[in-house]
VOBA-1610 file (N, C-alpha, C; in pm, whole numbers, padded with zeros to 5 digits, always signed):
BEGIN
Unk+10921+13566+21664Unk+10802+13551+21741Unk+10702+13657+21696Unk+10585+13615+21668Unk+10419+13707+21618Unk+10399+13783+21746Unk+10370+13904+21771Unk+10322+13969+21850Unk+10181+14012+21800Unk+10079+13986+21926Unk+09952+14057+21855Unk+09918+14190+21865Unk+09886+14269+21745Unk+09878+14385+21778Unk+09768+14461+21908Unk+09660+14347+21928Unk+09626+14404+22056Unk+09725+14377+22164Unk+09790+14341+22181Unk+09908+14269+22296Unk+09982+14450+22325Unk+09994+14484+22244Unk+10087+14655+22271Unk+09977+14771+22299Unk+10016+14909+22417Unk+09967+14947+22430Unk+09928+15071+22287Unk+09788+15156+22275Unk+09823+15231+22174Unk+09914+15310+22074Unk+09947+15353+22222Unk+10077+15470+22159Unk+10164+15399+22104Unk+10206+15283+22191Unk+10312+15182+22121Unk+10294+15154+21994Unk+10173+15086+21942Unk+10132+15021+21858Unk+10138+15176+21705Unk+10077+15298+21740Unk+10107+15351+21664Unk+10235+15425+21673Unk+10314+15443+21724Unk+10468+15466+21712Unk+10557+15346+21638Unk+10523+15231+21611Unk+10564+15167+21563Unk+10553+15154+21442Unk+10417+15158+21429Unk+10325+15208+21279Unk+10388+15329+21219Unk+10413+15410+21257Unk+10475+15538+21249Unk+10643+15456+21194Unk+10701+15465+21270Unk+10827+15425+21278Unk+10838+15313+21132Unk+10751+15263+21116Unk+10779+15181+20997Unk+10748+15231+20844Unk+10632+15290+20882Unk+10641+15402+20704Unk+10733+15475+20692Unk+10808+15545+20797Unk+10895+15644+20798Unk+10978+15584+20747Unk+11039+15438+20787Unk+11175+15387+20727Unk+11169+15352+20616Unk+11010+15286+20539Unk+11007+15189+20454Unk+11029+15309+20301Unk+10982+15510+20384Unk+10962+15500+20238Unk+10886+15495+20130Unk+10793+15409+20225Unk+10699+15352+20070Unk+10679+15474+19993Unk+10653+15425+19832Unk+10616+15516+19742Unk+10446+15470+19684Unk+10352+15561+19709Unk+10258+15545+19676Unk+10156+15604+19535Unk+10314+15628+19467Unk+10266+15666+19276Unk+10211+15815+19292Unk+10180+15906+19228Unk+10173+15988+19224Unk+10086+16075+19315Unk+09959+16002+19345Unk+09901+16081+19460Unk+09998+16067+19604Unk+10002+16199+19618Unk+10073+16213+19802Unk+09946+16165+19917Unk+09988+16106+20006Unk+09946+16010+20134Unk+09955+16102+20254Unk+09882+16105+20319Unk+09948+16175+20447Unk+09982+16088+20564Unk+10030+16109+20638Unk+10106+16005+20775Unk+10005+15930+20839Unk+09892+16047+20882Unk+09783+15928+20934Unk+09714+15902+20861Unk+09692+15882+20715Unk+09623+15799+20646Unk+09675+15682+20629Unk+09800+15708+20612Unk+09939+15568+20576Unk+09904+15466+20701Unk+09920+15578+20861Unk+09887+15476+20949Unk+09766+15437+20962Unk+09684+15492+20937Unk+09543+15407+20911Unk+09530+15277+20860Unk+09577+15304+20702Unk+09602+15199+20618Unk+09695+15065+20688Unk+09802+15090+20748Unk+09837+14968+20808Unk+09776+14916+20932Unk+09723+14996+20966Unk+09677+14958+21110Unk+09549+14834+21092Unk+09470+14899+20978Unk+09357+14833+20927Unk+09431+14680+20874Unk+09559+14669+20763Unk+09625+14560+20755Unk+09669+14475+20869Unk+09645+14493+20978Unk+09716+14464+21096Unk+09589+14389+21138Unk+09436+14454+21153Unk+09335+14403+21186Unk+09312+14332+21147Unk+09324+14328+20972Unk+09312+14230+20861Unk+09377+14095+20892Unk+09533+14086+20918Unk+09615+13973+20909Unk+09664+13978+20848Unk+09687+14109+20765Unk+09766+14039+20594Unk+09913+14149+20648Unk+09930+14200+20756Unk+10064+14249+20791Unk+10048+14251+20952Unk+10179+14117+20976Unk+10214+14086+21133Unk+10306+14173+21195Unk+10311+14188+21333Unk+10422+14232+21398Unk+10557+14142+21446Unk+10637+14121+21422Unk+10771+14025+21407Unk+10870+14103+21502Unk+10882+14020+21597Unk+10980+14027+21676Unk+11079+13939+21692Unk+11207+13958+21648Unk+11354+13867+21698Unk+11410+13873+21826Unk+11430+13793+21851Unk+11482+13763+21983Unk+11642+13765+21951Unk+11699+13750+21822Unk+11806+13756+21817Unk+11921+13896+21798Unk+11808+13954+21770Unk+11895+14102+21733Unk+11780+14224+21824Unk+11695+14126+21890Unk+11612+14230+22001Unk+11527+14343+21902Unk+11474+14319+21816Unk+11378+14454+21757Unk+11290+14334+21685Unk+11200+14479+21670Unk+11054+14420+21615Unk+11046+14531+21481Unk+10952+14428+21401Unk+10937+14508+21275Unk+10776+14479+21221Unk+10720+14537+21140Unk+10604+14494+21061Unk+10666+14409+20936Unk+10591+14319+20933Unk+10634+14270+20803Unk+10494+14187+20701Unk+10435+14174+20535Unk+10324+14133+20518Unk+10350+13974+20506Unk+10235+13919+20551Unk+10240+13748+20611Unk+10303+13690+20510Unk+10265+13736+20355Unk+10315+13662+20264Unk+10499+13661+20262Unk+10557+13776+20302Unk+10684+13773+20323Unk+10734+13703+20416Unk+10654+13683+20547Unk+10680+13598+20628Unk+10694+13445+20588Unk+10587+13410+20551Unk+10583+13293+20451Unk+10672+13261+20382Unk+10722+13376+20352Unk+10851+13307+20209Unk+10972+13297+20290Unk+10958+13396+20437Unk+11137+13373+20465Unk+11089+13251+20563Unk+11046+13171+20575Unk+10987+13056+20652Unk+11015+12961+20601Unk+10965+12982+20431Unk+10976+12845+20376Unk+11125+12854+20337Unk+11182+12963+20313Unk+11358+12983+20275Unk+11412+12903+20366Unk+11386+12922+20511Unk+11496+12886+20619Unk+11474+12745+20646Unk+11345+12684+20618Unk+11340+12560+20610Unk+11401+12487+20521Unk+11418+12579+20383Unk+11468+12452+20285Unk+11627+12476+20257Unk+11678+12534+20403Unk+11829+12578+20377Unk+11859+12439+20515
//
């Protein structure tokens, strides 16, 4: 299920934001990023559309994920 990111309160919305660079990691090549620029950057993707908030009902957590990935595990589970 899509959650909209206005649907969560701030803090939520950036603790989550938070919570997801932290795990993902990302590597952003040689220039260093700082935390709230990173969350900037997704937050703005979030405004954009091009990265949803995804929530399972089956294992109870929510994650960020970008639409196009969504897309692909969509069209996977359909053609299984």
């Amino acid at each position: 299920m899509l959650i909209p990111y206005q649907d969560l309160d701030s803090d939520t919305l950036h603790n989550l934001i938070e919570y997801f660079i932290l795990r993902e990691g990302t590597d952003y090549g040689e220039q260093e990023i700082s935390l709230p620029e990173k969350t900037a950057k997704v937050l703005q993707q979030l405004k954009e559309g091009s990265v949803v908030i995804l929530y399972s009902e089956l294992s109870e957590s929510v994650t960020l994920i970008h639409r196009d990935q969504l897309t692909a595990r969509q069209q996977n589970l359909s053609n299984h």
